[in-house]
MDAnalysis code that builds the backbone (N, CA, C; Angstrom):
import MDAnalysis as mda
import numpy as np

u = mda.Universe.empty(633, n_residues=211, atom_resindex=np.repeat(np.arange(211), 3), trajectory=True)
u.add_TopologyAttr("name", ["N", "CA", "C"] * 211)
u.add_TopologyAttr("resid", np.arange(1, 212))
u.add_TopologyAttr("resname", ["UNK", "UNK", "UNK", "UNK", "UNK", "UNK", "UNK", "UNK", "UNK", "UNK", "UNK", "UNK", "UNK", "UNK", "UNK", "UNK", "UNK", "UNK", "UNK", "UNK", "UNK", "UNK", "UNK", "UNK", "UNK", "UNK", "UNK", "UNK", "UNK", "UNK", "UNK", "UNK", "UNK", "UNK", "UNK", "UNK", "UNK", "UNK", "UNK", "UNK", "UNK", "UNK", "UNK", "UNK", "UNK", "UNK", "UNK", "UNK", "UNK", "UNK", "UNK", "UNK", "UNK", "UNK", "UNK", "UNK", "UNK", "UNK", "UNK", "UNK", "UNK", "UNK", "UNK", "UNK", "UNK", "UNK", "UNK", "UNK", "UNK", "UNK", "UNK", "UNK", "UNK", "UNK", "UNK", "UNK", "UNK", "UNK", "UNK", "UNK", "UNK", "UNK", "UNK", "UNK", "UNK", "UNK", "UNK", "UNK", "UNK", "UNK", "UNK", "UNK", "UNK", "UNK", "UNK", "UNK", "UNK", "UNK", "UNK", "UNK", "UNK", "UNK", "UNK", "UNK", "UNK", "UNK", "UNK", "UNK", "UNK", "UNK", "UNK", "UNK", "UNK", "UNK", "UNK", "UNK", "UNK", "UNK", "UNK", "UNK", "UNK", "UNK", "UNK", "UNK", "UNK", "UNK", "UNK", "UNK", "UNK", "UNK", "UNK", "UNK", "UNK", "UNK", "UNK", "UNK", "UNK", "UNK", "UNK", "UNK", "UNK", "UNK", "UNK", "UNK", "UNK", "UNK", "UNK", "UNK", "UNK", "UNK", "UNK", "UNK", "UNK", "UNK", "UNK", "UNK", "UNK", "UNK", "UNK", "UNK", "UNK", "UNK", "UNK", "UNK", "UNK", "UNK", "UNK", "UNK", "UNK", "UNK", "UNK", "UNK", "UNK", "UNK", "UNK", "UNK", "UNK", "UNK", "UNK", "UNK", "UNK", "UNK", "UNK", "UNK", "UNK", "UNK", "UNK", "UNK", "UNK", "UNK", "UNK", "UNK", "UNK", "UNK", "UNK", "UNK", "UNK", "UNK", "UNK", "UNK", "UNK", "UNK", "UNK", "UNK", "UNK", "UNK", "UNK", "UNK", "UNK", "UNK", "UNK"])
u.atoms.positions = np.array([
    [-7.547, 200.352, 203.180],
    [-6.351, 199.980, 202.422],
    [-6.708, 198.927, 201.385],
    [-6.363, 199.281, 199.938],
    [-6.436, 198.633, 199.035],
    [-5.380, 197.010, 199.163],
    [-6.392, 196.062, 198.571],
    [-5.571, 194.820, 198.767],
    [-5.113, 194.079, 197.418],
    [-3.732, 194.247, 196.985],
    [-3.718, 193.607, 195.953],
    [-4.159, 192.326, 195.187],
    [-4.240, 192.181, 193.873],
    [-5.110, 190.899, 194.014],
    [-3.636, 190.059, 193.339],
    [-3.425, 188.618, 192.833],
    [-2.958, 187.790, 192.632],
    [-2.415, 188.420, 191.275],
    [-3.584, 189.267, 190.168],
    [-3.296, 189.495, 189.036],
    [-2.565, 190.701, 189.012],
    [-2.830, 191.503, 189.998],
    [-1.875, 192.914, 190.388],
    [-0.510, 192.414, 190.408],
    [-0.392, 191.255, 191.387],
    [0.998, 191.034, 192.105],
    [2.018, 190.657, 190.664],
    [1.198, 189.460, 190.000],
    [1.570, 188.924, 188.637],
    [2.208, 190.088, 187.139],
    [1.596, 191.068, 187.573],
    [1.665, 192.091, 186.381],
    [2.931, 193.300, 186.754],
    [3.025, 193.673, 188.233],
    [4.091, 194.150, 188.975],
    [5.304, 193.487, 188.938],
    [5.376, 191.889, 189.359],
    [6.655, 191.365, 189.217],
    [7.029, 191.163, 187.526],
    [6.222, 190.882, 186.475],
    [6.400, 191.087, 185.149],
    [7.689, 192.485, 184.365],
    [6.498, 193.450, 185.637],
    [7.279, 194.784, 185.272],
    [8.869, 194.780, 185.700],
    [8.642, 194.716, 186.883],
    [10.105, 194.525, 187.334],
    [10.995, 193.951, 187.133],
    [10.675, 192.829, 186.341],
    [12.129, 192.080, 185.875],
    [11.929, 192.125, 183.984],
    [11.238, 193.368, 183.877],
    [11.027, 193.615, 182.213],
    [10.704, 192.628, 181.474],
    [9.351, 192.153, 181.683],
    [9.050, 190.896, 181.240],
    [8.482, 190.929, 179.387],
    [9.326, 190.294, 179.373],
    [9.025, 189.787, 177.738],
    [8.890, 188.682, 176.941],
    [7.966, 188.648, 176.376],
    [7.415, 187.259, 175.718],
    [8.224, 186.546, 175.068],
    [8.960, 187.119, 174.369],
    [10.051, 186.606, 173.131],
    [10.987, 185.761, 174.095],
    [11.139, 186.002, 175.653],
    [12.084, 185.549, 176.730],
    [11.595, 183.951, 176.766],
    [10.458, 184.084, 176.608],
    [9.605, 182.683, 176.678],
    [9.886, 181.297, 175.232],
    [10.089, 182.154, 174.325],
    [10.807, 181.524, 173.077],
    [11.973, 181.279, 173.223],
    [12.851, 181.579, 173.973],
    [14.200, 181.194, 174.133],
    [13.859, 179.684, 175.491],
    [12.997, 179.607, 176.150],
    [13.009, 178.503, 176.802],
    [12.918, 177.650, 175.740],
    [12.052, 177.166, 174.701],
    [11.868, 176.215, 174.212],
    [13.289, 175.970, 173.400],
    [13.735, 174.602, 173.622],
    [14.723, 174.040, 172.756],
    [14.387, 172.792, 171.840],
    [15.131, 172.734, 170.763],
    [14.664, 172.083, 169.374],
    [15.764, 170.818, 169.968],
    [15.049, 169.469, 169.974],
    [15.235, 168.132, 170.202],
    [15.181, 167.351, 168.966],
    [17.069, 167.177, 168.312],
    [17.263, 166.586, 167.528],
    [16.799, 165.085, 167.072],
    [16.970, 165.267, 166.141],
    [15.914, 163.946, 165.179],
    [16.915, 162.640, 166.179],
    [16.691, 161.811, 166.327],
    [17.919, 160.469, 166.989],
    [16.730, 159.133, 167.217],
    [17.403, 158.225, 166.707],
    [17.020, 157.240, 166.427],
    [16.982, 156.077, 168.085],
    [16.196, 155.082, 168.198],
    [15.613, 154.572, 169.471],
    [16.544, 153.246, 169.464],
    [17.478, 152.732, 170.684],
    [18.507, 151.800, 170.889],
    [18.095, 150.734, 172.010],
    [18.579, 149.583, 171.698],
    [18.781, 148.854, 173.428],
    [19.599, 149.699, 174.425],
    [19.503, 149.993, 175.484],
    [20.595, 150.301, 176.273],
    [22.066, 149.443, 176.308],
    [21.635, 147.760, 176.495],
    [22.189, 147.471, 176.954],
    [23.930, 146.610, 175.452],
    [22.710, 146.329, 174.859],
    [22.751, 146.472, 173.171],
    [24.294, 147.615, 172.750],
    [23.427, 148.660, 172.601],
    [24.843, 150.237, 172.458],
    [25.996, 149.784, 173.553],
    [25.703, 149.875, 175.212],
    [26.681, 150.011, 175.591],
    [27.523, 148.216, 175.488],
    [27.500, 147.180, 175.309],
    [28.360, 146.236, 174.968],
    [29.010, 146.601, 173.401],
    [28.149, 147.140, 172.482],
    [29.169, 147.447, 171.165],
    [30.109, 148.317, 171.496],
    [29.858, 149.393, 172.568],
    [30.928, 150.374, 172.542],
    [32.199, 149.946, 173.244],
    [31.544, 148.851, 174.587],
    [32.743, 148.171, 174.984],
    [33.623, 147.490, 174.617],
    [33.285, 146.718, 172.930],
    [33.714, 145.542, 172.611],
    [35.389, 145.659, 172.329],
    [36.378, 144.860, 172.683],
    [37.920, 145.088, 172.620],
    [38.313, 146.489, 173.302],
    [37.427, 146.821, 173.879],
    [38.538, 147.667, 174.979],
    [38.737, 147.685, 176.489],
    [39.603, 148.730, 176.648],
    [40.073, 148.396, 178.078],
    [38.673, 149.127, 179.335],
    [37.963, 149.039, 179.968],
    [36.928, 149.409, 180.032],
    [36.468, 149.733, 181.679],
    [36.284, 150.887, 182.263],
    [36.301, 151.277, 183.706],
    [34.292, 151.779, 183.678],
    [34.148, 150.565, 184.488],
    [32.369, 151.044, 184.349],
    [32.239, 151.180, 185.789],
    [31.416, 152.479, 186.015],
    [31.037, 152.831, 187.477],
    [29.471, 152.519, 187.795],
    [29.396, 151.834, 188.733],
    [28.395, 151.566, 189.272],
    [28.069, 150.209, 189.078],
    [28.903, 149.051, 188.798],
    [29.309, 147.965, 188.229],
    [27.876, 146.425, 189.657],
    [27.559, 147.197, 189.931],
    [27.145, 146.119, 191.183],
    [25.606, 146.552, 190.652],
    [24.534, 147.525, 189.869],
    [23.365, 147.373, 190.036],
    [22.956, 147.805, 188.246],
    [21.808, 147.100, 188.364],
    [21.544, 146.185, 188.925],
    [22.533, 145.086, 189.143],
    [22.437, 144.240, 190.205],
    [22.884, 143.712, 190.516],
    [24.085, 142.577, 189.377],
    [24.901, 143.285, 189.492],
    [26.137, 142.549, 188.245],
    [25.939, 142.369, 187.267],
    [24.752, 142.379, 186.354],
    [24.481, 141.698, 185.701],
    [24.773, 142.129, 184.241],
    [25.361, 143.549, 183.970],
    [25.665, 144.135, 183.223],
    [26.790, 144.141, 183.330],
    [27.810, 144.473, 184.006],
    [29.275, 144.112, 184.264],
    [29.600, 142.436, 183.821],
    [28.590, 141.939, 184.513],
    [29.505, 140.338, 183.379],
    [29.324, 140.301, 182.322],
    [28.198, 141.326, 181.651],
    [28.426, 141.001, 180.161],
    [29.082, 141.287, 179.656],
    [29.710, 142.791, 180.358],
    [30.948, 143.654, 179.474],
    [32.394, 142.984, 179.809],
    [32.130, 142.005, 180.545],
    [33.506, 141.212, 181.155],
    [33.892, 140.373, 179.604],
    [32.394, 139.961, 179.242],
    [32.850, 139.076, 178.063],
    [33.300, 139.978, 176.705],
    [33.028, 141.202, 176.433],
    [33.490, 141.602, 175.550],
    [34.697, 142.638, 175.536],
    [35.149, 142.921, 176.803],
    [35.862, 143.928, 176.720],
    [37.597, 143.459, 177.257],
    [38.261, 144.024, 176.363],
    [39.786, 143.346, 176.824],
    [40.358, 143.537, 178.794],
    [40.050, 144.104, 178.987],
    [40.443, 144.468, 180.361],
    [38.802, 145.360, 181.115],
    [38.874, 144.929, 181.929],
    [37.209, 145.682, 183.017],
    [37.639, 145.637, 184.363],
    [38.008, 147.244, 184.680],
    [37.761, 147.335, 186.139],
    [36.378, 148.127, 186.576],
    [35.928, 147.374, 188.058],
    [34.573, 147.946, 187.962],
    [34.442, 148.344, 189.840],
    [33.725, 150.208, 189.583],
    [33.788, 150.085, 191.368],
    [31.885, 150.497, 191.253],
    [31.720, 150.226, 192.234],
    [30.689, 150.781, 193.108],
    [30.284, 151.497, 194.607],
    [29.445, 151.848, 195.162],
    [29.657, 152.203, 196.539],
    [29.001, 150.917, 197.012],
    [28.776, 149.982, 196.957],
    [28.299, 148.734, 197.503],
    [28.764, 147.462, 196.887],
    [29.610, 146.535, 197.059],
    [30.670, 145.681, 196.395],
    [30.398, 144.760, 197.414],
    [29.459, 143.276, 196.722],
    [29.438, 142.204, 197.854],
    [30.312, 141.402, 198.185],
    [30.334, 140.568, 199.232],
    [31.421, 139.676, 199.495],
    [31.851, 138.857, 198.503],
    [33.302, 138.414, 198.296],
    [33.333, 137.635, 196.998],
    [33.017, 137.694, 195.693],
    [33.118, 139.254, 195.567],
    [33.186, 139.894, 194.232],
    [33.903, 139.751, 193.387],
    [34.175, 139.380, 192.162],
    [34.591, 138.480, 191.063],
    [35.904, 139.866, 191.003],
    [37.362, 139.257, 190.342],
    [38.229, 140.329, 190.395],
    [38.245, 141.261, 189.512],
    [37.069, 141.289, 188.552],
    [36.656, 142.476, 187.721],
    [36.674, 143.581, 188.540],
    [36.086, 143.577, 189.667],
    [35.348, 145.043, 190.402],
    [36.774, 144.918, 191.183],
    [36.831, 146.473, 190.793],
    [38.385, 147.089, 191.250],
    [37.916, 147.774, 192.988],
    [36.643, 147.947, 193.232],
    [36.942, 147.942, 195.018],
    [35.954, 149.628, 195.118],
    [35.429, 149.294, 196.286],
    [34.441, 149.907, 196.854],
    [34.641, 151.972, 196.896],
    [33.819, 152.677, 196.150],
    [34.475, 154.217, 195.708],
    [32.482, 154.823, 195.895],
    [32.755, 155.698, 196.747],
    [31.457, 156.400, 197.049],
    [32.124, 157.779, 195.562],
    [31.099, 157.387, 194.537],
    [31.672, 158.251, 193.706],
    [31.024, 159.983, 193.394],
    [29.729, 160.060, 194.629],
    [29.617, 161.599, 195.009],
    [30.518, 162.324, 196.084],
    [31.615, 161.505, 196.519],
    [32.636, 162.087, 196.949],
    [33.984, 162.309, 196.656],
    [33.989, 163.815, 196.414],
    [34.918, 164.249, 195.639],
    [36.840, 164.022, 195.711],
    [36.868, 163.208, 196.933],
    [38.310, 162.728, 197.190],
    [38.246, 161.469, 196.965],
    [37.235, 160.854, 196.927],
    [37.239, 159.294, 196.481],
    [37.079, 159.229, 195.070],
    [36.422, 160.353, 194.463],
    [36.639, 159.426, 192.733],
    [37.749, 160.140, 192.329],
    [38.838, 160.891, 192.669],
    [39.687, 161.908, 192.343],
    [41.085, 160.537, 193.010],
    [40.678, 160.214, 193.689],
    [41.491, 158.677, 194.090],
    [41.691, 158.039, 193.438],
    [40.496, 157.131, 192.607],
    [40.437, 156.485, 191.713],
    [40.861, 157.117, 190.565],
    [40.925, 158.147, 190.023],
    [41.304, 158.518, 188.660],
    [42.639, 158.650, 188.645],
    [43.109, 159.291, 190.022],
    [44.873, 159.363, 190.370],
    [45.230, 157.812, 189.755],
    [45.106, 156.393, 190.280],
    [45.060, 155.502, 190.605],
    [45.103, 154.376, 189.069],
    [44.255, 155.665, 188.080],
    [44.603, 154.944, 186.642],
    [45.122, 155.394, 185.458],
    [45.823, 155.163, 184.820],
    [46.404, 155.886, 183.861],
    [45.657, 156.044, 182.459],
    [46.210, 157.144, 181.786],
    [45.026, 157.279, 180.535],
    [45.535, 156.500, 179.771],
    [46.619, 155.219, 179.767],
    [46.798, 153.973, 178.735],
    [45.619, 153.072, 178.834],
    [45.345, 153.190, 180.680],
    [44.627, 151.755, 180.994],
    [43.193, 151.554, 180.809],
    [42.873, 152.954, 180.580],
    [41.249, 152.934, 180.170],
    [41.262, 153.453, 178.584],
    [40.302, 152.689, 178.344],
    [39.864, 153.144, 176.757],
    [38.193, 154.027, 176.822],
    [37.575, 153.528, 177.418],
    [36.146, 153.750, 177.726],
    [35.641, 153.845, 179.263],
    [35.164, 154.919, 179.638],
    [33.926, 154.998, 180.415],
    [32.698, 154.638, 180.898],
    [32.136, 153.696, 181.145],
    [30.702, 153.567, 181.474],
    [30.092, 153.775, 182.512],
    [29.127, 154.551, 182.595],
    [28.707, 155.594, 183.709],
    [26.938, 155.116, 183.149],
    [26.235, 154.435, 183.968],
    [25.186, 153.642, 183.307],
    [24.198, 154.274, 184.277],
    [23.413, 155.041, 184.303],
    [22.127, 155.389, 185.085],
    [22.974, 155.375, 187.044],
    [24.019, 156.312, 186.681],
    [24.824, 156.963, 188.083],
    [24.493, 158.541, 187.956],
    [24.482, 159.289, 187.475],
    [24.264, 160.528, 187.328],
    [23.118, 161.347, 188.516],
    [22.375, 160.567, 188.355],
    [20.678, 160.532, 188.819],
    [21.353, 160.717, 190.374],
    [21.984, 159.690, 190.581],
    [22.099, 159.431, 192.116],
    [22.864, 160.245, 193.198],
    [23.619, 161.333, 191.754],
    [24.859, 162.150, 192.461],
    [24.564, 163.496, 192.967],
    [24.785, 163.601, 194.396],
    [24.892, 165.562, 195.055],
    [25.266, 166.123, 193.858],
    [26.461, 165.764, 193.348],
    [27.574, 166.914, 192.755],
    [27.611, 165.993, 191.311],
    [27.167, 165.975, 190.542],
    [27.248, 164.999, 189.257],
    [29.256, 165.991, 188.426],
    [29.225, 167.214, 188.764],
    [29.837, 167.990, 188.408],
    [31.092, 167.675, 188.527],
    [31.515, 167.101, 189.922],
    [32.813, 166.656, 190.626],
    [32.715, 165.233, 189.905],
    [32.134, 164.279, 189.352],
    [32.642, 163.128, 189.364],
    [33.291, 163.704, 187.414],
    [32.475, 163.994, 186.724],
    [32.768, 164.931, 185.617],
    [34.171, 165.143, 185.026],
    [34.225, 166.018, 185.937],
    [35.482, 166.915, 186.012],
    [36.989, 166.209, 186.293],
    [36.467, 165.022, 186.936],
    [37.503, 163.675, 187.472],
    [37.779, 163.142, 186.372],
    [36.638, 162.451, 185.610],
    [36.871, 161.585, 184.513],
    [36.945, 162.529, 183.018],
    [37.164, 163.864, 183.413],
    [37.729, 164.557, 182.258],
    [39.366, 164.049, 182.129],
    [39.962, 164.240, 183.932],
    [41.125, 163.726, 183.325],
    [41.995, 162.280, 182.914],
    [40.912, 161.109, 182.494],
    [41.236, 160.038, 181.696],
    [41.043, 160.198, 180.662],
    [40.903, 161.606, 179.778],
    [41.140, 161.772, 178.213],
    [40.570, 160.674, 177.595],
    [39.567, 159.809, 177.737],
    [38.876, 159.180, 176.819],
    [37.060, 159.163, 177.100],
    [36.731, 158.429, 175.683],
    [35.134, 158.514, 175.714],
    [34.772, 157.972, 177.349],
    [33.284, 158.920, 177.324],
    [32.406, 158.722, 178.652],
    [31.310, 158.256, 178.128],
    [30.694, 156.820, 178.343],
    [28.950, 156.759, 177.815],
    [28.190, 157.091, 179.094],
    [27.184, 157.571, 179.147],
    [26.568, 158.175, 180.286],
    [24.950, 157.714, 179.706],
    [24.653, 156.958, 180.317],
    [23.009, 156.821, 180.718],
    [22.294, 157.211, 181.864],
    [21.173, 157.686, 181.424],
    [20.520, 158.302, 182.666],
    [18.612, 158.157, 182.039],
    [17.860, 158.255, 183.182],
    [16.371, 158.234, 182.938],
    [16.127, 159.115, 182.337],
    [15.042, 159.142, 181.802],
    [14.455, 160.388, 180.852],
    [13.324, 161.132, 181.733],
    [13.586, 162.487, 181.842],
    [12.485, 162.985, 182.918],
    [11.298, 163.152, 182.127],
    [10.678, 162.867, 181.089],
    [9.611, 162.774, 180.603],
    [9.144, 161.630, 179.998],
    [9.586, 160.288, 180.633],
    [9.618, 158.905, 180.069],
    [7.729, 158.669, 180.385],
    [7.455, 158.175, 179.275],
    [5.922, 157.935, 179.362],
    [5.350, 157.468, 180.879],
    [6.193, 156.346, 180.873],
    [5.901, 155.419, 182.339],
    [5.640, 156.375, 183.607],
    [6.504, 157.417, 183.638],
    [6.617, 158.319, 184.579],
    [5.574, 159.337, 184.732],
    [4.739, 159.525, 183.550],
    [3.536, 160.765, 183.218],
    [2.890, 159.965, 183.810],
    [2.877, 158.836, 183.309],
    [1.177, 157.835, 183.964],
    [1.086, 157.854, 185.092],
    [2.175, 157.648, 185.630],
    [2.231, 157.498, 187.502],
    [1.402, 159.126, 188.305],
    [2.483, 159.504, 187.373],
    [2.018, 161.391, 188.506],
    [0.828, 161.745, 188.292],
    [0.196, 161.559, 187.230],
    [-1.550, 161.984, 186.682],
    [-2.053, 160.988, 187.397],
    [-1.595, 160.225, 187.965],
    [-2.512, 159.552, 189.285],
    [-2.218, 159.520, 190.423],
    [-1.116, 160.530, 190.964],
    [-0.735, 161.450, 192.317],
    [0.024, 160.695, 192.708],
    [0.855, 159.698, 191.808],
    [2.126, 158.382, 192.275],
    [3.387, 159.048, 191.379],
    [4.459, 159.583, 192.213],
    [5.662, 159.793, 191.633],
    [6.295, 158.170, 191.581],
    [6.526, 157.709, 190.674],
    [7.138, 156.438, 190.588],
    [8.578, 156.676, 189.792],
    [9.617, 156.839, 191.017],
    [11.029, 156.934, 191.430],
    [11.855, 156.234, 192.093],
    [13.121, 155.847, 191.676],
    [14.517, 155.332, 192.586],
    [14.393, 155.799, 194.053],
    [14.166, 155.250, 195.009],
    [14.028, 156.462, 196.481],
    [15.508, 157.038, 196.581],
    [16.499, 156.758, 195.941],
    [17.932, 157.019, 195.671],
    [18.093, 158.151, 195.053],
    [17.177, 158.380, 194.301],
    [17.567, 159.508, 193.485],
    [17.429, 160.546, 193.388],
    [18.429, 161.520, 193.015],
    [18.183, 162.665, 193.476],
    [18.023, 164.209, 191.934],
    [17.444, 163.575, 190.864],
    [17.750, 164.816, 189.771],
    [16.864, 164.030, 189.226],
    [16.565, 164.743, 187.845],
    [16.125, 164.079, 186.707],
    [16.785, 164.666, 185.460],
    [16.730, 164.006, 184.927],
    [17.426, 164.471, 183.161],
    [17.119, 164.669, 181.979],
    [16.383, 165.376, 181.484],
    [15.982, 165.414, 179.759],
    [17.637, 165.401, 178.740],
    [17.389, 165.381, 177.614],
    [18.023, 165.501, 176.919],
    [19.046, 167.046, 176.916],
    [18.641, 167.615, 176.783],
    [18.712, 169.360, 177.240],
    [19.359, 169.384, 178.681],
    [19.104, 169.026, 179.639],
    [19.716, 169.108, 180.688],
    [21.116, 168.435, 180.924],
    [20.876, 167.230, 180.532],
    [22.099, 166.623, 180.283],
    [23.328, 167.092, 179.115],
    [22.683, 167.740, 178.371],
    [23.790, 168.414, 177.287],
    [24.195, 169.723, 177.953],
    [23.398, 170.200, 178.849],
    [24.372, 171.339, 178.805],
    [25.144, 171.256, 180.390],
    [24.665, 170.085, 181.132],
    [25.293, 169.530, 182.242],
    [27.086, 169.265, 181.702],
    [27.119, 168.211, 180.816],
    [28.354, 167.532, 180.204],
    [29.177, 168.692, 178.964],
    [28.776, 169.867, 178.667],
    [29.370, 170.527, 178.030],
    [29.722, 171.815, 179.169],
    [29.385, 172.116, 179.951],
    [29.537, 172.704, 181.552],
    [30.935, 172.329, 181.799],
    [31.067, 171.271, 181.794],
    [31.969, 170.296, 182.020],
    [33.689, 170.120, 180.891],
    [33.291, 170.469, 179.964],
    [34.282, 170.568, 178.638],
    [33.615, 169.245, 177.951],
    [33.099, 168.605, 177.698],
    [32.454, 167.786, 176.907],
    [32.110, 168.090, 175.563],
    [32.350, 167.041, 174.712],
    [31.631, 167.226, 173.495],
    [31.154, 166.221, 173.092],
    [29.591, 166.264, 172.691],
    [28.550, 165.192, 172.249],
    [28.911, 164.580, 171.217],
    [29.460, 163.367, 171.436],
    [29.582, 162.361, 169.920],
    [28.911, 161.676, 169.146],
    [28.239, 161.280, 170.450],
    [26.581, 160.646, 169.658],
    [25.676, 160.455, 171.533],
    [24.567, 160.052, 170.671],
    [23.199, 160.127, 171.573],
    [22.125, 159.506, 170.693],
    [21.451, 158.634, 171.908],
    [19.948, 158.281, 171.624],
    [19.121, 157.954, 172.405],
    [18.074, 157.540, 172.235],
    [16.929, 157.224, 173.275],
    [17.081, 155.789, 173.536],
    [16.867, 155.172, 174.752],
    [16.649, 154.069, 174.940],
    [15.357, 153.490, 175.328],
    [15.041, 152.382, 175.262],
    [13.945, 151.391, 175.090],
    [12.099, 152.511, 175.014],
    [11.817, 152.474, 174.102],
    [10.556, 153.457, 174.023],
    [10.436, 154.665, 173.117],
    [9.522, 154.775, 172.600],
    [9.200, 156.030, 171.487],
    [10.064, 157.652, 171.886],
    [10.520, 157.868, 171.483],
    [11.769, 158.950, 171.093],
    [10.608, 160.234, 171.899],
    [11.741, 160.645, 172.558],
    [10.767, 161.808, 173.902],
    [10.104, 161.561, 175.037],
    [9.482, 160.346, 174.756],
    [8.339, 159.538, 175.890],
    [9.375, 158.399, 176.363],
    [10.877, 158.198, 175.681],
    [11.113, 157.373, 175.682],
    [12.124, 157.022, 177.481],
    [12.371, 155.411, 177.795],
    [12.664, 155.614, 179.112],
    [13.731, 156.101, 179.687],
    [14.790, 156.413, 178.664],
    [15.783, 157.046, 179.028],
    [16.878, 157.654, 177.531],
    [17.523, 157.994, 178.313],
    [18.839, 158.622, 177.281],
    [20.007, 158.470, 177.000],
    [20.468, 158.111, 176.111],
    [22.545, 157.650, 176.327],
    [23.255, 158.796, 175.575],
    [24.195, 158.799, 176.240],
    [24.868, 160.078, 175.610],
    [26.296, 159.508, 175.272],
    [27.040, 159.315, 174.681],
    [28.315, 159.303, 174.407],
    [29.497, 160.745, 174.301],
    [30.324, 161.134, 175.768],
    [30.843, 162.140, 175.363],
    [32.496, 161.991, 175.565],
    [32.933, 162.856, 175.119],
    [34.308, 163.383, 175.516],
    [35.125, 164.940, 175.587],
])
């Protein structure tokens, strides 16, 4: 009995699912020209004078939430970990990969009381990124969404030396491309976007501004 070899098996499954090269040109997608930002920089201008609901408000550890405290007219802020004696900015403890708890919170606010979204490197961390989405579709206003860049330089160096260097939290990664067609999945439309801290592609992450 004849034994197939690796290149048999390779050329059979080709056949069978009518394999065509041109199929291979449709993977590649064209990564618009966009210019390189502070993270932290963009998201306080976008906050500045408004009413402002940022999720994930406790990490790093506060330190981004008090800044947006100083520029933004009103800031409620939840997390799934809210320490003792948490300043009355942070509106109270919301596991937001669960789909009756951020569907709570959105019941809970009206689309007067928020002006803006900030969703700062939470994406990464979520089962269902889809369900929290779909929640904060219905506060009818802008979403800024930051997330890591799955091809951030820092991250190549690590793995070409057999070190995944990762959040142990986290559970996805995000290119540009993934995230656009994640948030338009969703009813989203891209208002703006850029790279944050690092050369554009290599760079360490991504901000997206949608609604």
């Amino acid at each position: 009995m004849a034994v197939a070899t690796l290149a048999d098996l390779h050329a059979e499954c080709d056949a069978m699912r009518g394999y065509d090269p041109a199929w291979y040109v449709k993977m590649m997608h064209k990564i618009p020209l966009a210019r390189v930002d502070n993270r932290v920089r963009y998201i306080l201008a976008q906050c500045q004078g408004k009413r402002v609901l940022h999720l994930g408000c406790n990490w790093p550890p506060g330190y981004l939430h008090t800044a947006i405290e100083k520029v933004a007219t009103r800031l409620y802020g939840v997390d799934i970990c809210v320490p003792p004696g948490a300043s009355e900015g942070l509106f109270g403890r919301v596991d937001l990969d669960k789909g009756t708890e951020a569907a709570d919170l959105v019941g809970s606010l009206s689309v007067e009381q928020i002006e803006l979204v900030v969703c700062a490197e939470i994406l990464e961390h979520l089962g269902n990124p889809g369900n929290l989405l779909a929640q904060l579709k219905r506060l009818a206003c802008p979403v800024l969404i930051t997330v890591p860049n799955a091809f951030n330089n820092t991250g190549y160096y690590h793995v070409t030396g057999g070190v995944e260097s990762v959040n142990p939290e986290h559970v996805a990664y995000y290119s540009y491309h993934t995230l656009k067609v994640l948030v338009e999945r969703y009813g989203y439309v891209l208002n703006d976007w850029c790279w944050y801290n690092g050369k554009p592609g290599t760079a360490e992450g991504v901000i997206f501004l949608v609604q």
